[in-house]
C-alpha positions in Angstrom: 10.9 11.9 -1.1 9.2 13.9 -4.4 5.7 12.2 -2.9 6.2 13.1 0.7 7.1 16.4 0.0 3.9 16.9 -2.9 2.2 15.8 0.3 2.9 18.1 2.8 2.9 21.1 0.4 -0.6 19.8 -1.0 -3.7 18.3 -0.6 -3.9 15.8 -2.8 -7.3 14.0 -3.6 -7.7 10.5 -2.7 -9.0 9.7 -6.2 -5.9 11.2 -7.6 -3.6 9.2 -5.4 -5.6 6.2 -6.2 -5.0 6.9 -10.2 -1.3 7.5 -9.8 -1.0 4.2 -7.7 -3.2 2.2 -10.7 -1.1 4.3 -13.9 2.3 3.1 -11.6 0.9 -0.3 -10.8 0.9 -0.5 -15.1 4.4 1.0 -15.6 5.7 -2.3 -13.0 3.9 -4.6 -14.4 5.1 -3.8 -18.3 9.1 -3.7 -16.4 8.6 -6.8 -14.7 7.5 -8.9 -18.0 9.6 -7.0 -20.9 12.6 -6.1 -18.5 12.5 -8.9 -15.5 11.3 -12.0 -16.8 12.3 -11.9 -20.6 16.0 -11.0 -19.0 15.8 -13.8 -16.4 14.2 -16.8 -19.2 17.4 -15.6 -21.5 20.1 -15.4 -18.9 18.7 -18.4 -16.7 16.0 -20.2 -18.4 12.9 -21.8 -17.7 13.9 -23.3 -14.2 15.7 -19.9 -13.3 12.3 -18.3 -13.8 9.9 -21.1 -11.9 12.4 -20.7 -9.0 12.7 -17.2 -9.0 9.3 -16.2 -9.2 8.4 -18.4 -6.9 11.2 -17.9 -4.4 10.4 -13.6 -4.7 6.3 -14.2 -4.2 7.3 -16.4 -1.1 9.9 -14.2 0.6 7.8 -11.3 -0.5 4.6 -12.4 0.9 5.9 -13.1 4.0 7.8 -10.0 5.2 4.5 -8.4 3.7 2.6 -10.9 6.3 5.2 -9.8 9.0 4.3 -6.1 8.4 0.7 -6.1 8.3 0.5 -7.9 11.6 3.0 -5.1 12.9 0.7 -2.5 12.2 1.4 -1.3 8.5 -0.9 -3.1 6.7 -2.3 0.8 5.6 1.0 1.8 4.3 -0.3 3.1 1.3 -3.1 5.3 2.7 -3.4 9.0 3.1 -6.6 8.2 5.5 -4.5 8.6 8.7 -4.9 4.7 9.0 -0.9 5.0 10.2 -2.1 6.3 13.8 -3.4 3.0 15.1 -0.1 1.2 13.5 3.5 1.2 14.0 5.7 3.8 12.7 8.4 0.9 12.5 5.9 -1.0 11.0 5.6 1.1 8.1 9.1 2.0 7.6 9.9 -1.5 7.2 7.2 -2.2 4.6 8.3 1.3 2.5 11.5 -0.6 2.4 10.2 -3.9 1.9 8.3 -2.4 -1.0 11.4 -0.3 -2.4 14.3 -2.7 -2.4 13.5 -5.9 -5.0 12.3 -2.7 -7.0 16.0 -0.6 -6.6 18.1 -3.9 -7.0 16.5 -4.3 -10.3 17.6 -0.8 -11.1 21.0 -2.3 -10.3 20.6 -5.1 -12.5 20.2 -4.0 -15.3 23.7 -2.3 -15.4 25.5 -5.1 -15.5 24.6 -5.8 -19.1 27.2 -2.5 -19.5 24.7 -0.8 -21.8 23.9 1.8 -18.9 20.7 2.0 -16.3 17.3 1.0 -18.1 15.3 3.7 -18.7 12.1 2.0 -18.2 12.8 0.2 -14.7 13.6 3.5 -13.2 10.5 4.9 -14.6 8.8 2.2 -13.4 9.9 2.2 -10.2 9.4 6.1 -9.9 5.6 6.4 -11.0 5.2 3.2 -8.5 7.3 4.5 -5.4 5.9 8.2 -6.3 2.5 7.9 -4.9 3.3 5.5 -2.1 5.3 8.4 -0.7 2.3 10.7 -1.2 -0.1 8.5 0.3 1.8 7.0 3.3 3.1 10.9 4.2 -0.3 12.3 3.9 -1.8 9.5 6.1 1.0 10.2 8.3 0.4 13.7 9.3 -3.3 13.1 9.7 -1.7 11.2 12.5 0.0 14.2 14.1 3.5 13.2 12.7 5.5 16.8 12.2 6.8 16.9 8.6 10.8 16.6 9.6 9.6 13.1 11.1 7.9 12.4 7.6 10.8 13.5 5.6 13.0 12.0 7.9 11.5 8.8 7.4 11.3 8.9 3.3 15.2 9.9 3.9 15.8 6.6 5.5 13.7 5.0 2.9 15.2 6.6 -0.3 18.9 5.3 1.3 17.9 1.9 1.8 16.8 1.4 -1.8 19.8 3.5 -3.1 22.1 1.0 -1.2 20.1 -1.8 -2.8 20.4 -0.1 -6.3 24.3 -0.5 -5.5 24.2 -4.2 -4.2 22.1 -5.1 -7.1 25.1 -4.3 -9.3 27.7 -4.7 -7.2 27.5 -7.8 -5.7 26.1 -9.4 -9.2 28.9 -7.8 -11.8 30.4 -11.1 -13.4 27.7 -13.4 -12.1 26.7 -16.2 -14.5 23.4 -16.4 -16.5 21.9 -18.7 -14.2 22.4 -16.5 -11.1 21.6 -13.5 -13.2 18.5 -15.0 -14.1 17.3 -16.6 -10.9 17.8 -13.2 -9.4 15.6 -11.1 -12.0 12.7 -13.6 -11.9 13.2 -13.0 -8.0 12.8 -9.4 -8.2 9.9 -9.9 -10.5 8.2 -12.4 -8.2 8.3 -9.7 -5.2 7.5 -7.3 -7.2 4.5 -8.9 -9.1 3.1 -10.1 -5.4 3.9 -6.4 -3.9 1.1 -5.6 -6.5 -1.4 -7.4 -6.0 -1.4 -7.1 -2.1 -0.4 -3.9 -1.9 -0.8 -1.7 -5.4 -3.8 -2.3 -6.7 -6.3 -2.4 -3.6 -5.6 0.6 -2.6 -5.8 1.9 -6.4 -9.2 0.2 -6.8 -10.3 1.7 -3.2 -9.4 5.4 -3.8 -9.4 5.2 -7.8 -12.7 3.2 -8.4 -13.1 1.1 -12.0 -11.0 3.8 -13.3 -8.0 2.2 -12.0 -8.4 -0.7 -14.4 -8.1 1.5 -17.4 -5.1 4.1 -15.9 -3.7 0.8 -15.3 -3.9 -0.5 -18.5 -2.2 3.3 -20.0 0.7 2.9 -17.5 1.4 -0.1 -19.1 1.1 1.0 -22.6 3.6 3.9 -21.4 6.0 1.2 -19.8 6.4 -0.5 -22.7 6.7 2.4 -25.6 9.6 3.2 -22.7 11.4 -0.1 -23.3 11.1 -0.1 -27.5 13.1 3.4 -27.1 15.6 1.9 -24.2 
């Protein structure tokens, strides 16, 4: 919602975007291995984390398939790609996108020591720019800004109600499930990167991106030594 909004009150570079996408692109790759996949080897082991992993880059790249052949392959550009695509199409990869992401958030109250401060930064500097980019692209297409917002809106819901069924549903679940679901998260998430995240980063952001990338990670992880 903070991206769509920066979006329509601004007219943000597409270098800039592409920056922000490579600097959160670092910030999820430092959760996924110090928060995700640590967790899930603890909790669950080694064969929690094969299946996982494997299991979240399978269901991930699929539904990411699905998308792109629907017309939201572009989903992270502010190039007005979105007008030849569908608007359904889109939603459903901003949500595909946002919920392994929000159930993590979830997660990682169950351990009773509160919400971890890195995974929601993580997940902010990562969903942050696909908001600004995807709105932006959006109205080049001749979508009125209460349609954009109104999309975000059903977005940002979504991955709240994730959030909650990531803690709900898991709250006295054993190490093994615990485990099997993290490395799942981190799977999607990891895949969601490189098929989604960092082209578009390397597209707008140029060699740069490799470097910004590199600092969001650094960032990430001086976030979980003070968690």
């Amino acid at each position: 919602m903070v991206g769509a909004a920066v979006a329509i009150a601004f007219r943000v570079p597409p270098r800039a975007i592409g920056l922000i996408l490579a600097f959160g692109a670092g910030t999820l790759i430092s959760a996924l291995t110090f928060e995700l996949t640590e967790d899930a080897y603890a909790e669950g082991g080694a064969d929690a984390v094969a299946i996982g992993l494997a299991l979240g880059a399978l269901t991930f790249f699929a539904g990411d398939w699905l998308v792109d052949h629907r017309g939201g392959e572009m989903r992270m550009s502010q190039m007005g790609e979105q007008s030849e695509g569908s608007p359904k199409a889109l939603l459903l990869g901003a949500i595909l996108d946002g919920i392994p992401e929000s159930a993590v958030i979830g997660l990682t109250l169950i351990s009773g020591d509160g919400v971890g401060l890195p995974v929601v930064a993580a997940v902010f500097l990562s969903n942050f720019p696909e908001g600004l980019s995807s709105s932006a692209g959006l109205r080049a297409a001749g979508w009125p800004n209460a349609k954009v917002l109104g999309v975000w809106s059903l977005v940002a819901l979504v991955c709240a109600v994730s959030a909650g069924l990531g803690y709900g549903l898991l709250e006295g679940a054993g190490g093994n499930t615990t485990g099997l679901i993290n490395a799942f998260a981190a799977g999607a998430v990891l895949t969601m990167l490189a098929d989604v995240m960092f082209p578009e980063a390397i597209r707008n952001g140029g060699k740069t991106a490799g470097l910004v990338t590199a600092l969001g990670f650094a960032v990430a992880f001086l976030l979980t030594t003070l968690d």
